[in-house]
PANULO-425122 format. One record per residue (C-alpha): residue in one letter; y, z, x. Coordinates in pm, whole numbers, padded with zeros to 5 digits, always signed. Example, Ala and Ser with C-alpha at 12.3 -4.5 7.8 and 13.67 -1.06 7.14 Angstrom:
// residues 2
A-00450+00780+01230 S-00106+00714+01367 
This chain:
// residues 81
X+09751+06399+11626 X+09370+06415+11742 X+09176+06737+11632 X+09137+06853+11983 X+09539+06881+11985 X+09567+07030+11613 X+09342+07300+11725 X+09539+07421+12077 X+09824+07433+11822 X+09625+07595+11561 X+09676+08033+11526 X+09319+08206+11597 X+09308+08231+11210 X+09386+07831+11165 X+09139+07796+11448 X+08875+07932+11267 X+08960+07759+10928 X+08955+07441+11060 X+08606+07517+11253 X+08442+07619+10874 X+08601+07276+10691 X+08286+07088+10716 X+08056+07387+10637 X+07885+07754+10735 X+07852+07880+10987 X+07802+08208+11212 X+07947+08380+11409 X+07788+08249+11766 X+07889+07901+11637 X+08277+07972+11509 X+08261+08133+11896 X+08135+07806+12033 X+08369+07606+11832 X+08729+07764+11855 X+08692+07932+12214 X+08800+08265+12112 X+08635+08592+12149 X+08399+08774+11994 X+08640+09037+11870 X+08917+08823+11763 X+08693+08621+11555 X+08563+08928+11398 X+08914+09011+11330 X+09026+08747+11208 X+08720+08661+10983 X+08791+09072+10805 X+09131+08956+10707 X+09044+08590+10615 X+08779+08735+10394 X+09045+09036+10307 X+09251+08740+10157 X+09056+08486+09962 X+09038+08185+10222 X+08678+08289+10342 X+08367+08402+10207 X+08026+08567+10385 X+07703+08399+10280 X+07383+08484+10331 X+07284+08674+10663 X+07617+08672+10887 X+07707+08292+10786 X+08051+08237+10616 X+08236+07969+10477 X+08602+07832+10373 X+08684+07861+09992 X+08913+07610+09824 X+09165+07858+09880 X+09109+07840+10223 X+09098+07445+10221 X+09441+07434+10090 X+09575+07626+10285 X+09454+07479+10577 X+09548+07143+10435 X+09932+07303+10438 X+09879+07396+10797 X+09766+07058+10911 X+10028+06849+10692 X+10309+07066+10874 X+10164+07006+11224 X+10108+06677+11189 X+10509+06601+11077 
C-alpha cells in the first residue's frame, strides 16, 4: 500500500500522526500535509495531546511521542493486512 493510499484511509487523527512520524512540525505545515482544516487539526491535535501520542514544542511546533509511534505503527500494520 503506497503512503498516498494509507493516508485517504487514514482518520483525521491517523492523518496527522502519520504527517509528524519523521519530525515537528506546525500547524501551517500538518495543514499542508494532511489536507484538512484548520479547525479539525486544532481539534484533533487538543485530544492527541489530551492523550499522550503528541507533544507541543517550542513556539506552536509539535511532535509524535513513542506513544504515538506505536500506535500509529498498530494503525498502519492493520491497514496494510
Amino acid at each position: 500500500m503506497s503512503s498516498s493510499q494509507l493516508l485517504i484511509m487514514l482518520s483525521p487523527a491517523g492523518r496527522i500522526l502519520y504527517a509528524l512520524k519523521n519530525g515537528p512540525k506546525n500547524a501551517e505545515e500538518l495543514l499542508k500535509e494532511t489536507s484538512l482544516s484548520k479547525n479539525t487539526v486544532y481539534y484533533h491535535l487538543k485530544d492527541l495531546i489530551h492523550h499522550g501520542y503528541v507533544i507541543k514544542i517550542g513556539k506552536g511546533r509539535y511532535a509524535i511521542t513513542e506513544k504515538g509511534l506505536d500506535i500509529l505503527r498498530k494503525i498502519i500494520r492493520v491497514l496494510s493486512q
